[in-house]
PDB file with SEQRES, HELIX, SHEET and CRYST1 records, atoms N, CA, C and O in Angstrom:
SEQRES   1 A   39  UNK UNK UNK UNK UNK UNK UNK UNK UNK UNK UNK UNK UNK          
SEQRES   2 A   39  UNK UNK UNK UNK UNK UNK UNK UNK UNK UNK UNK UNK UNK          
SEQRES   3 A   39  UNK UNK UNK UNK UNK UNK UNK UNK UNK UNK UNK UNK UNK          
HELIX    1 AA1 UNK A   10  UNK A   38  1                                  29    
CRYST1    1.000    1.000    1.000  90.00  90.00  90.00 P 1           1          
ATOM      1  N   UNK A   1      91.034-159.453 -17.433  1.00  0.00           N  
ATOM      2  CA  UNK A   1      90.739-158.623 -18.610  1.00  0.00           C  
ATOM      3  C   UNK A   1      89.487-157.780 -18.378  1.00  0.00           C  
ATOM      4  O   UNK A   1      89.231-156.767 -19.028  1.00  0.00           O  
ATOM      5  N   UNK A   2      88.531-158.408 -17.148  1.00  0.00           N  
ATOM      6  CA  UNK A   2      87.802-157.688 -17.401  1.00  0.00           C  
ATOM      7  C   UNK A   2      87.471-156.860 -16.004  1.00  0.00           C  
ATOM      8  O   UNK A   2      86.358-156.822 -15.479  1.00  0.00           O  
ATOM      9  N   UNK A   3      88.663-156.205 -15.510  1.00  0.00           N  
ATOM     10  CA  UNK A   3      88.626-155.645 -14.171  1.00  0.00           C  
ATOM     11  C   UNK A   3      88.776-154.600 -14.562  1.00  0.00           C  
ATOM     12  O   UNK A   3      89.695-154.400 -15.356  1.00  0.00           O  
ATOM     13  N   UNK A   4      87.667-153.216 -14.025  1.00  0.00           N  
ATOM     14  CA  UNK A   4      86.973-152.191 -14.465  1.00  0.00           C  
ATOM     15  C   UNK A   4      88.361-151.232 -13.647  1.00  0.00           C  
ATOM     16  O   UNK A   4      88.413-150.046 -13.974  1.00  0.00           O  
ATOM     17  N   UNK A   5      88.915-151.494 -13.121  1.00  0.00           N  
ATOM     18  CA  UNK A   5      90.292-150.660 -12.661  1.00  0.00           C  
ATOM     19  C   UNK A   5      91.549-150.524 -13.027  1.00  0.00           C  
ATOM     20  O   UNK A   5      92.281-149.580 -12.729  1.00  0.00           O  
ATOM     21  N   UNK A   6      91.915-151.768 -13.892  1.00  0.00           N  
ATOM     22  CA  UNK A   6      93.237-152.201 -15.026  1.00  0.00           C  
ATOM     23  C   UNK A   6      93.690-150.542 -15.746  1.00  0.00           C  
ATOM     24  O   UNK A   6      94.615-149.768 -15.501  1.00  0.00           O  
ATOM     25  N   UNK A   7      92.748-150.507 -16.534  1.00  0.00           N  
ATOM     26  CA  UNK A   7      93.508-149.503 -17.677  1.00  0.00           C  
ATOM     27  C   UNK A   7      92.174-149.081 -18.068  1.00  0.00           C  
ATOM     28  O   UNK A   7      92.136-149.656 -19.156  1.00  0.00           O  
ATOM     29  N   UNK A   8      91.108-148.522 -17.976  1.00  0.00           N  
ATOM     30  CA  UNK A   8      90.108-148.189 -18.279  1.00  0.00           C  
ATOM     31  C   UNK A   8      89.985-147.473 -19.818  1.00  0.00           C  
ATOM     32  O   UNK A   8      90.860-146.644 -20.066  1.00  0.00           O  
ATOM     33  N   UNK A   9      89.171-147.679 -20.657  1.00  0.00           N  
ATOM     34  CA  UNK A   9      89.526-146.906 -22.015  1.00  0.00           C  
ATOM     35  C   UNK A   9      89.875-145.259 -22.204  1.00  0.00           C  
ATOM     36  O   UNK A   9      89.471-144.452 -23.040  1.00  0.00           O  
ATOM     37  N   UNK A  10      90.771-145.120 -21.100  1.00  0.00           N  
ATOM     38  CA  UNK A  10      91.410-143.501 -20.314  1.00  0.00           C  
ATOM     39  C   UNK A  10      91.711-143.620 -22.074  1.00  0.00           C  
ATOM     40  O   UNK A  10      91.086-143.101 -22.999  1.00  0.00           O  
ATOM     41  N   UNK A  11      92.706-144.356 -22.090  1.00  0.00           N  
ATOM     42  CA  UNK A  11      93.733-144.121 -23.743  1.00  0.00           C  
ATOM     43  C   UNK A  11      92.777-144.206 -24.749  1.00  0.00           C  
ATOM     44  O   UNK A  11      92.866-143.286 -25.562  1.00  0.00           O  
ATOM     45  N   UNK A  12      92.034-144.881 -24.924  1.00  0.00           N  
ATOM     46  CA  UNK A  12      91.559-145.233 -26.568  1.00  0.00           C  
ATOM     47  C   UNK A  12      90.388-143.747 -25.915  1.00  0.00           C  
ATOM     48  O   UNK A  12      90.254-142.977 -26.867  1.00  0.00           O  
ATOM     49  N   UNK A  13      89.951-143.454 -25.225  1.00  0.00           N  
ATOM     50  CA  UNK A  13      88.700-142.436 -24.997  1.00  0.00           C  
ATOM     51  C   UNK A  13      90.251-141.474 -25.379  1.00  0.00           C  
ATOM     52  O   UNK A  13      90.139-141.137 -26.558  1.00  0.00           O  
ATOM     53  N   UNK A  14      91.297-141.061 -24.934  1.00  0.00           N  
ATOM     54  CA  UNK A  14      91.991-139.856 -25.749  1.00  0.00           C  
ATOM     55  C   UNK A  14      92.371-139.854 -26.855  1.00  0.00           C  
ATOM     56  O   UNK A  14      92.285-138.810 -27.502  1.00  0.00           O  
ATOM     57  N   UNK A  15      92.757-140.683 -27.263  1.00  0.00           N  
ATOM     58  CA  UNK A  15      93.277-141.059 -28.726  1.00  0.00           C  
ATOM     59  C   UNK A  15      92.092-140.695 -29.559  1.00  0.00           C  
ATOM     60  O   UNK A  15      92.439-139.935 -30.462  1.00  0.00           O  
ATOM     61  N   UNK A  16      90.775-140.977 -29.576  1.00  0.00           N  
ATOM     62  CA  UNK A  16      89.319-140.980 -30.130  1.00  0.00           C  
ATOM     63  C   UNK A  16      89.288-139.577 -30.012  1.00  0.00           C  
ATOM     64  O   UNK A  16      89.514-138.934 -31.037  1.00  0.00           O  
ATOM     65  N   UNK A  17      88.951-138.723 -28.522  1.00  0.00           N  
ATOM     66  CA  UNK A  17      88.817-137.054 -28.867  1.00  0.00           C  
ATOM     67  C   UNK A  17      90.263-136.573 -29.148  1.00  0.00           C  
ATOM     68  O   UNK A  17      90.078-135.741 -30.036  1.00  0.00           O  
ATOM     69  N   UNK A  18      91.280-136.603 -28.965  1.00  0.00           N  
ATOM     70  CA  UNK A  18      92.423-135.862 -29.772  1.00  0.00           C  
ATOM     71  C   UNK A  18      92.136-136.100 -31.147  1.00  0.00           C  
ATOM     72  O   UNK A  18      92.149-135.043 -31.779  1.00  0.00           O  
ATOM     73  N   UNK A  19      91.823-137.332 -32.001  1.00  0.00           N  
ATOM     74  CA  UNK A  19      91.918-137.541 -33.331  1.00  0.00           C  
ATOM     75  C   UNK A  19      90.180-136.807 -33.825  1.00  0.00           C  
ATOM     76  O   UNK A  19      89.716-136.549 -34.936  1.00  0.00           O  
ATOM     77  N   UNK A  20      89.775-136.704 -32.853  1.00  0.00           N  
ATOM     78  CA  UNK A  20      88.025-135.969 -33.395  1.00  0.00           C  
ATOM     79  C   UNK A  20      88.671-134.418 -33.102  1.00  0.00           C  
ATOM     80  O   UNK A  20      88.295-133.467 -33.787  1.00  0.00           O  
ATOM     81  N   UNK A  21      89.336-134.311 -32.388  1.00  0.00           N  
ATOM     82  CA  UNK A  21      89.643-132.596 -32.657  1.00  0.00           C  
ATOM     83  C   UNK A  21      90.677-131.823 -33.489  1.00  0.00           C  
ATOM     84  O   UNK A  21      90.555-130.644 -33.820  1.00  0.00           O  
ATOM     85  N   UNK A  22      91.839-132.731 -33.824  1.00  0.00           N  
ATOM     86  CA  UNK A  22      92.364-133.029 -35.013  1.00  0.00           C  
ATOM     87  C   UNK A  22      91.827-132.875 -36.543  1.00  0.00           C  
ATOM     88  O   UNK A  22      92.337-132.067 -37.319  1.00  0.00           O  
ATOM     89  N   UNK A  23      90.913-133.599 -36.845  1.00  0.00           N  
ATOM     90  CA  UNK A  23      90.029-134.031 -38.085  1.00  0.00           C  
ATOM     91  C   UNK A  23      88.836-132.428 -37.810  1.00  0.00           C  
ATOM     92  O   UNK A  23      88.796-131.421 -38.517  1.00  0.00           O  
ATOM     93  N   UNK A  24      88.389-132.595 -37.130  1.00  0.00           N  
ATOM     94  CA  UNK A  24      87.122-131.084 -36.628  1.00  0.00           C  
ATOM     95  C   UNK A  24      87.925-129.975 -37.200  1.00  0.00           C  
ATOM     96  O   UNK A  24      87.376-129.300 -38.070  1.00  0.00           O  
ATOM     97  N   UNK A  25      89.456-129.603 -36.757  1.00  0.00           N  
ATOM     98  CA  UNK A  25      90.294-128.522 -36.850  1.00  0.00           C  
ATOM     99  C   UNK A  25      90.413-128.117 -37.964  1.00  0.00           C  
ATOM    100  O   UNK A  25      90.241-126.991 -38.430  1.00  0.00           O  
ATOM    101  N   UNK A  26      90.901-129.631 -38.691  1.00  0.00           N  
ATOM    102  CA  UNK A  26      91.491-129.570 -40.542  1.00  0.00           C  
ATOM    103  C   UNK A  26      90.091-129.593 -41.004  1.00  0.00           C  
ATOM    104  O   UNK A  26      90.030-128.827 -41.966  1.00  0.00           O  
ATOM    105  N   UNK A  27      88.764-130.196 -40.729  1.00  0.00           N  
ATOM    106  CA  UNK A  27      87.715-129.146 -41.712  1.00  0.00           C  
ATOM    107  C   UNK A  27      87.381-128.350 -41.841  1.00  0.00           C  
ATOM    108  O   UNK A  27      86.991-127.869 -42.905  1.00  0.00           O  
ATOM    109  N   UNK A  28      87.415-127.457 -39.859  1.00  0.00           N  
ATOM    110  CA  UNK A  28      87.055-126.140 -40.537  1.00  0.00           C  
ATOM    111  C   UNK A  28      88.098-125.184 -41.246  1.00  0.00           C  
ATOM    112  O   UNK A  28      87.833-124.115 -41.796  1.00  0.00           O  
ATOM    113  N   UNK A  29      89.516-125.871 -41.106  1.00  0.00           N  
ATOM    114  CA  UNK A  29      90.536-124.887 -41.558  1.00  0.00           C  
ATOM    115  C   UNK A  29      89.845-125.139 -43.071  1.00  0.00           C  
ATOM    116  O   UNK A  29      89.128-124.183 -43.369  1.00  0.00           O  
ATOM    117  N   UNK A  30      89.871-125.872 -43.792  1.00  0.00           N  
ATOM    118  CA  UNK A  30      89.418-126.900 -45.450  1.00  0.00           C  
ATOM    119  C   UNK A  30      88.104-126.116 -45.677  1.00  0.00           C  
ATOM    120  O   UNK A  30      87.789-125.730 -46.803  1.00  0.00           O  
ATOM    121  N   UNK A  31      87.216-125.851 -44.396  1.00  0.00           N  
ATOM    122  CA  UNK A  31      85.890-124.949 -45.065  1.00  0.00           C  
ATOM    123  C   UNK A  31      86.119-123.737 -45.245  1.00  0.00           C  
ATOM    124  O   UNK A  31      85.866-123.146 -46.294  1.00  0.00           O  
ATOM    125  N   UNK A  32      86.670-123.186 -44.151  1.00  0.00           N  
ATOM    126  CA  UNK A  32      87.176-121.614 -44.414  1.00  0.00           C  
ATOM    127  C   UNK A  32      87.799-121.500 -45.502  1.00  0.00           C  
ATOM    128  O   UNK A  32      87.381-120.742 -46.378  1.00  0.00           O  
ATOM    129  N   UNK A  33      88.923-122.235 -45.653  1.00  0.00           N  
ATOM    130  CA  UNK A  33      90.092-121.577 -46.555  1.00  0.00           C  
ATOM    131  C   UNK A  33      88.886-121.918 -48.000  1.00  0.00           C  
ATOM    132  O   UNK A  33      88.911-121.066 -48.888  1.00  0.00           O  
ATOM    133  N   UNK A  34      88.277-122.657 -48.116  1.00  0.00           N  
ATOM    134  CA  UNK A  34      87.008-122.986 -49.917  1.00  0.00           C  
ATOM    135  C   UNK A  34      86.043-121.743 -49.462  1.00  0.00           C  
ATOM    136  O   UNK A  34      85.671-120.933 -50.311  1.00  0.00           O  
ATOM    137  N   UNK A  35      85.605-121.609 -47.919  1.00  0.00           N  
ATOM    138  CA  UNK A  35      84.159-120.351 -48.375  1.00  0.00           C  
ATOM    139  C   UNK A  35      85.184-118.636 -48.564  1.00  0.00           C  
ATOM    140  O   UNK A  35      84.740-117.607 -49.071  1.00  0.00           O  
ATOM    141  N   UNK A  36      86.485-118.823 -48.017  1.00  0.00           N  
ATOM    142  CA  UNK A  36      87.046-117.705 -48.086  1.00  0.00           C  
ATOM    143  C   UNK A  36      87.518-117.216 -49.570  1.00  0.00           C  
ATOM    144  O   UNK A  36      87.244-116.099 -50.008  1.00  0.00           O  
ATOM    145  N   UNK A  37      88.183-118.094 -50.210  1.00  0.00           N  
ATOM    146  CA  UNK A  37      89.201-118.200 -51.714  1.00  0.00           C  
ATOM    147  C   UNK A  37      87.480-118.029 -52.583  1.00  0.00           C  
ATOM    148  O   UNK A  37      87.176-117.132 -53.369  1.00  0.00           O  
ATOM    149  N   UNK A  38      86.742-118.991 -52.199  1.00  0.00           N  
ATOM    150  CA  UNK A  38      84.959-118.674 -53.200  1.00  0.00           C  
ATOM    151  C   UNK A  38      84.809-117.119 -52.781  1.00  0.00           C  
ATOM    152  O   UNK A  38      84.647-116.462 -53.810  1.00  0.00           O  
ATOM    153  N   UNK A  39      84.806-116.427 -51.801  1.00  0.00           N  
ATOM    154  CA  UNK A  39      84.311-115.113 -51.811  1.00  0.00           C  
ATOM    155  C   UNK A  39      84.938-114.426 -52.108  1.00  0.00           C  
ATOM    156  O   UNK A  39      84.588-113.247 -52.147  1.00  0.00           O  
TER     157      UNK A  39                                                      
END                                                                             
């Protein structure tokens, strides 16, 4: 379990930035579309 060559956190380290660039995307789409519709 704890052999540094198995499966390295390759997956949970993509899963983590796909779902942080995901979530990043839909706020700024969520800020734009509120500072755009406010102006």
């Amino acid at each position: 379990m704890t052999n540094p060559n198995s499966r390295r956190p390759l997956r949970i380290m993509a899963i983590i930035i796909g779902s942080a660039v995901v979530l990043g995307a839909l706020l700024l789409w969520i800020f734009f579309d509120l500072g755009i519709g406010e102006m």
